[in-house]
Backbone as a printed PyTorch tensor [residue, N CA C, xyz], in Angstrom:
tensor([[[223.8990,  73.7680, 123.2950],
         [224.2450,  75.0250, 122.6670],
         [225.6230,  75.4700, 123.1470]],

        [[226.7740,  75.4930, 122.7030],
         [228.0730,  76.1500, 122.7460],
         [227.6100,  77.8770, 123.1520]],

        [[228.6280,  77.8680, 124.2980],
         [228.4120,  79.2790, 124.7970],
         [227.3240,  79.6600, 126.1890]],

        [[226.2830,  78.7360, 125.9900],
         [225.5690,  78.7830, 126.8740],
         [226.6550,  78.8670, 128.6310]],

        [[226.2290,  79.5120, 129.2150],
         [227.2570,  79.8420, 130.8370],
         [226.8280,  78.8950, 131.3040]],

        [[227.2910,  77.8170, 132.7110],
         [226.7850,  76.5980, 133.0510],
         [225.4950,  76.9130, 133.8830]],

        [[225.4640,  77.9060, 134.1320],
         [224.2910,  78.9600, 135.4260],
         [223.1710,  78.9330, 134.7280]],

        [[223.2570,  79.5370, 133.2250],
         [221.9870,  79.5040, 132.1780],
         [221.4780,  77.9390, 132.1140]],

        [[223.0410,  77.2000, 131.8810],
         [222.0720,  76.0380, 131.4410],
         [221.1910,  75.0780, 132.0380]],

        [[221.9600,  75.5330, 133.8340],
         [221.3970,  74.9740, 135.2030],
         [219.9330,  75.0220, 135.0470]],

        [[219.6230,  76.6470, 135.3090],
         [218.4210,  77.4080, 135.0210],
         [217.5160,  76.6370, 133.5570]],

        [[217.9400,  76.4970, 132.5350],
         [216.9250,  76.4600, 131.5850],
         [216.7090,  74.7260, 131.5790]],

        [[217.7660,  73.9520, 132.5250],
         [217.4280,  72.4410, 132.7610],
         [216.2120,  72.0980, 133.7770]],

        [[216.1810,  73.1760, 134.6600],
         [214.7320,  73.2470, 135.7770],
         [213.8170,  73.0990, 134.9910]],

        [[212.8550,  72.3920, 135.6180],
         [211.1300,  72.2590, 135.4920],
         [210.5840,  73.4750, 135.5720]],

        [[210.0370,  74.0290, 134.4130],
         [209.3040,  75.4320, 134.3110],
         [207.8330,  74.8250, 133.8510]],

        [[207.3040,  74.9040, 135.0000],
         [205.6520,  75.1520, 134.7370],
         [205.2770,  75.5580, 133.4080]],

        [[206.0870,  76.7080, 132.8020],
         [205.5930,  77.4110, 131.6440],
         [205.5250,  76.8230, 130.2360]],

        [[206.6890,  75.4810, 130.3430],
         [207.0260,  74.8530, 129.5030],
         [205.9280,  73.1080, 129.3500]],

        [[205.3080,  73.5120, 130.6040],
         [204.3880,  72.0130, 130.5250],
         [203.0790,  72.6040, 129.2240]],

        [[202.1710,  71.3890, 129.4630],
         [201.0360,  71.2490, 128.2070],
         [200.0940,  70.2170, 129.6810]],

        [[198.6980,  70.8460, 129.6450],
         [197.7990,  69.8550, 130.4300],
         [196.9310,  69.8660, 129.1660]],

        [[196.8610,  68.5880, 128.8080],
         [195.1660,  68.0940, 127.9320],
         [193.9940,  67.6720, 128.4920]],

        [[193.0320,  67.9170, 128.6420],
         [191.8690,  67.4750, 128.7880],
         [190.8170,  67.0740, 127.3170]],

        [[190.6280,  65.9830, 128.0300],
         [190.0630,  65.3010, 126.7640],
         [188.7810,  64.6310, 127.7340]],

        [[187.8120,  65.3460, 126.7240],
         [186.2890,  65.3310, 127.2940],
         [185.2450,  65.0900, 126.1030]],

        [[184.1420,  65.1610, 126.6380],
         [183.0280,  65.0240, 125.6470],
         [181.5570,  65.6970, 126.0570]],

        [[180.9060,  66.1120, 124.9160],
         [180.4140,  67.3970, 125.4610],
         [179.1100,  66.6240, 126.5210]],

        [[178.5020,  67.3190, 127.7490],
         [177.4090,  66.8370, 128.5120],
         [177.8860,  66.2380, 129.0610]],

        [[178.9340,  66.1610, 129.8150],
         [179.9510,  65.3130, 130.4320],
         [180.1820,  66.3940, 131.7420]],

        [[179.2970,  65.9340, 133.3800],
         [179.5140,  66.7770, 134.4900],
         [180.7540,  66.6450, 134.7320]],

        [[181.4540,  65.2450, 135.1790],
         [183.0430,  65.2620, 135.5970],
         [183.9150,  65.6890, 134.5930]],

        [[183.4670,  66.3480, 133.3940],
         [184.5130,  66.6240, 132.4430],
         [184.3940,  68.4880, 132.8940]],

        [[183.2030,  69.3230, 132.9330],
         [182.6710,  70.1190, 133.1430],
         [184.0610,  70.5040, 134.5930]],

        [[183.7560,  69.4190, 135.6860],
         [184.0300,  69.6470, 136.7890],
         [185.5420,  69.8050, 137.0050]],

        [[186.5880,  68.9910, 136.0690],
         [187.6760,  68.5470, 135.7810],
         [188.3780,  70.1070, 135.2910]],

        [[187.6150,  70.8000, 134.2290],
         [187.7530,  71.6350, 133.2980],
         [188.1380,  73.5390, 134.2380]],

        [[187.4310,  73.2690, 135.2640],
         [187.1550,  74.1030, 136.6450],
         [188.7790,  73.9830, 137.1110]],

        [[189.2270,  72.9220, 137.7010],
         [190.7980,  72.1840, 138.0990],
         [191.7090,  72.9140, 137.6970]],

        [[191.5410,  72.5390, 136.2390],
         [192.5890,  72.3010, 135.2750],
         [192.6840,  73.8380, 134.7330]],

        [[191.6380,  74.7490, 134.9440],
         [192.1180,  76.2250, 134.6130],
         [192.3770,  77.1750, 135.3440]],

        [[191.9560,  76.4740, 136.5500],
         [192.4620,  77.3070, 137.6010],
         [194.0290,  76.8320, 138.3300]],

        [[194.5450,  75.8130, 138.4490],
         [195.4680,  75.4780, 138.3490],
         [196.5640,  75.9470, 137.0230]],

        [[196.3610,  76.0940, 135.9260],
         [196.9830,  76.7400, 134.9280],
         [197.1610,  78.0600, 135.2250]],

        [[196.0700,  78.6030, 135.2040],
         [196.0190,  80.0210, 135.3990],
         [197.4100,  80.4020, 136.6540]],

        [[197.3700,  79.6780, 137.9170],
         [198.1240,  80.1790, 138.8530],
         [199.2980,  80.1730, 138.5640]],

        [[199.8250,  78.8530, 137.3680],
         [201.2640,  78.0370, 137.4860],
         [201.7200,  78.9010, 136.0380]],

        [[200.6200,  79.0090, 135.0060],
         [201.1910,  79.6910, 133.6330],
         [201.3470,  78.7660, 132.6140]],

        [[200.4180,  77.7100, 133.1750],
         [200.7090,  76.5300, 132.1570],
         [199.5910,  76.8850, 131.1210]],

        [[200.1510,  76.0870, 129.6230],
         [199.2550,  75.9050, 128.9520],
         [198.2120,  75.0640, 128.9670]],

        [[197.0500,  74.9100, 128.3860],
         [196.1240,  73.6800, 128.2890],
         [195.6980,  73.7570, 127.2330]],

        [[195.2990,  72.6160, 126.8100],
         [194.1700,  72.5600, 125.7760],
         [192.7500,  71.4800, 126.1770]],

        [[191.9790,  71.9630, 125.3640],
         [190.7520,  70.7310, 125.2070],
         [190.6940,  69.9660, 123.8330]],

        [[190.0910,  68.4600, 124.4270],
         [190.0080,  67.7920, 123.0310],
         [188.9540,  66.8330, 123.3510]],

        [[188.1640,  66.5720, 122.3630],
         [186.5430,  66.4270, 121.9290],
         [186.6530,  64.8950, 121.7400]],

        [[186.1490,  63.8520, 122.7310],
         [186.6530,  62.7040, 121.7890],
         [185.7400,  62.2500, 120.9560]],

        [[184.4270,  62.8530, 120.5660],
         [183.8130,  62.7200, 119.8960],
         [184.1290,  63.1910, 118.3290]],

        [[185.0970,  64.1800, 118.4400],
         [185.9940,  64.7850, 117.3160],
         [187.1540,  63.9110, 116.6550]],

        [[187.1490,  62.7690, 117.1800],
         [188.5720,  62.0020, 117.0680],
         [188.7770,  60.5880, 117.3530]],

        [[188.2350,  59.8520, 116.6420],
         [188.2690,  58.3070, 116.6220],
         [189.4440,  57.7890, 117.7460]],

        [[190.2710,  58.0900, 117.7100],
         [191.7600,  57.1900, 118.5400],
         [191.4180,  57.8290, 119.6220]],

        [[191.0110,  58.7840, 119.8500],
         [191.1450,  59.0300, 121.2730],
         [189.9450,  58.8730, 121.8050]],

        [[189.0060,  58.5100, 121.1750],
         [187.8130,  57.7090, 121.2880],
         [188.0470,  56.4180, 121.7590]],

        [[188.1870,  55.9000, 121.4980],
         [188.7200,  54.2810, 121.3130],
         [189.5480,  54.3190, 122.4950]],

        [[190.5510,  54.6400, 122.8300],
         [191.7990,  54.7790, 123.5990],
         [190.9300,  55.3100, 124.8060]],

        [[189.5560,  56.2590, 125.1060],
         [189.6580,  56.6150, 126.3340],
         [188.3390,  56.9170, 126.8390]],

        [[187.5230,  55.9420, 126.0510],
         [186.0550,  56.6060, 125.8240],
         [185.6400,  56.3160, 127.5600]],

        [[185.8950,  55.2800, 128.4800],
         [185.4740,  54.5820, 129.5620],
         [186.4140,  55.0730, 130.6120]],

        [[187.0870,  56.4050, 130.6030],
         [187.9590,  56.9760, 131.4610],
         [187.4100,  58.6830, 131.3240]],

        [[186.7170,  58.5730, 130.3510],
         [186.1490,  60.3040, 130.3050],
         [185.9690,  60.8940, 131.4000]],

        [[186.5870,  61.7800, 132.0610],
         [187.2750,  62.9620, 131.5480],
         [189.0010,  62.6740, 131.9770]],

        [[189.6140,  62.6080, 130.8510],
         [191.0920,  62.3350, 131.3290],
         [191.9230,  62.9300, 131.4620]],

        [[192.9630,  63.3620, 132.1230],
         [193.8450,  64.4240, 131.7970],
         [195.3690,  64.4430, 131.3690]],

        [[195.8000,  64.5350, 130.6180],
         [197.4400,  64.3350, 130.1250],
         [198.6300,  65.7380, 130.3590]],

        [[199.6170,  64.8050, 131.0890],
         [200.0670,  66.4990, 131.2790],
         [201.6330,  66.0020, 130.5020]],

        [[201.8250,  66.7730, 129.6440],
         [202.9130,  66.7940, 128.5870],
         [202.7830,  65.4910, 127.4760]],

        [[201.2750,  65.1070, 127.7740],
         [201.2230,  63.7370, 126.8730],
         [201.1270,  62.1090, 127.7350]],

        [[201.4390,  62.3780, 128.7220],
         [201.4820,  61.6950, 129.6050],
         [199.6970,  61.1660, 129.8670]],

        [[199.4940,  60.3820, 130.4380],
         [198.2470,  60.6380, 131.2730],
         [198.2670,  60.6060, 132.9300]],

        [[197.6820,  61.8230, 133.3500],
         [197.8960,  61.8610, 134.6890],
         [197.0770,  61.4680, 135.7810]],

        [[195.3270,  61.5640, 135.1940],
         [194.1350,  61.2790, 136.0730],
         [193.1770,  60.7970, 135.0640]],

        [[192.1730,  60.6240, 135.5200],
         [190.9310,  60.0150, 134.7710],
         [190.1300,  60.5260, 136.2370]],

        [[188.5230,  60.3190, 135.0570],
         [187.4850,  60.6490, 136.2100],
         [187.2300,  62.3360, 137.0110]],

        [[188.2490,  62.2770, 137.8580],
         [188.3260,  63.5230, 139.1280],
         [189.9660,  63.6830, 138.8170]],

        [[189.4800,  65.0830, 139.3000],
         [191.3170,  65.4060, 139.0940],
         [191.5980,  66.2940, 140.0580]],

        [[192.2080,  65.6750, 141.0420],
         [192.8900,  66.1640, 142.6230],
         [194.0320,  67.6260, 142.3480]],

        [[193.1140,  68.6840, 142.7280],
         [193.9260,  69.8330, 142.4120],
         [195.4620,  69.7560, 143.0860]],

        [[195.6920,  69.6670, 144.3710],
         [196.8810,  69.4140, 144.9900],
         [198.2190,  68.4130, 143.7720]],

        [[197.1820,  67.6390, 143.4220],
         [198.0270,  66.2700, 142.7620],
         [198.1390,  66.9540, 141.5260]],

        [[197.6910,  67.7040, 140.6880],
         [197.7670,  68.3840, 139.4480],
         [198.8420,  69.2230, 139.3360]],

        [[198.8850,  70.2020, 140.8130],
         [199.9740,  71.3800, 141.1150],
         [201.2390,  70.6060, 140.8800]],

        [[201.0800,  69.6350, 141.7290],
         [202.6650,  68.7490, 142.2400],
         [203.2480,  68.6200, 140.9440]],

        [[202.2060,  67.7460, 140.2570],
         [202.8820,  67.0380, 139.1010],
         [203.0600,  68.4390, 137.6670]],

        [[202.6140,  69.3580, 138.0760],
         [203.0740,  70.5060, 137.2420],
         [204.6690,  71.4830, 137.6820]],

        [[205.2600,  71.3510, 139.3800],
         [205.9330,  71.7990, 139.6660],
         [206.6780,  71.0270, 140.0480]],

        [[206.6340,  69.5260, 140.0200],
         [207.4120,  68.9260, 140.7340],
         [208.8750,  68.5090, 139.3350]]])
């Protein structure tokens, strides 16, 4: 963007928590997805991140792609954990 001051653009080049996305992609009756889901909103909640949930029973490809890793977690699309999801390791990789 022309005009932008180099200070703004310093600033809006930082890693903002606010700007991440965590997915969880679960399936329903699923304890480690249940347990994962606990993590992942309380960790949001502190940092201001967004999340979403996604059903892989709702969605063939991501069925296919992740049925034997349930409960997984993607942070900006990425995938970050499967199984358990290490709150410490969630923070990092949201602020780091």
């Amino acid at each position: 963007m022309a005009g932008m001051s180099p200070l703004f653009r310093r600033k809006a080049d930082a890693a903002d928590p606010r700007d991440r996305l965590v997915t969880l992609i679960r399936k329903p009756g699923c304890h480690l997805c249940d347990d994962a889901q606990v993590v992942i909103e309380k960790v949001c909640a502190e940092l201001g991140v967004s999340w979403e949930r996604k059903d892989i029973t709702e969605d063939r490809a991501l069925h296919d792609r992740y049925w034997e890793q349930i409960p997984v977690v993607l942070v900006d699309g990425e995938q970050h954990t499967f199984w358990r999801v290490n709150e410490e390791r969630l923070r990092r990789a949201l602020t780091d």
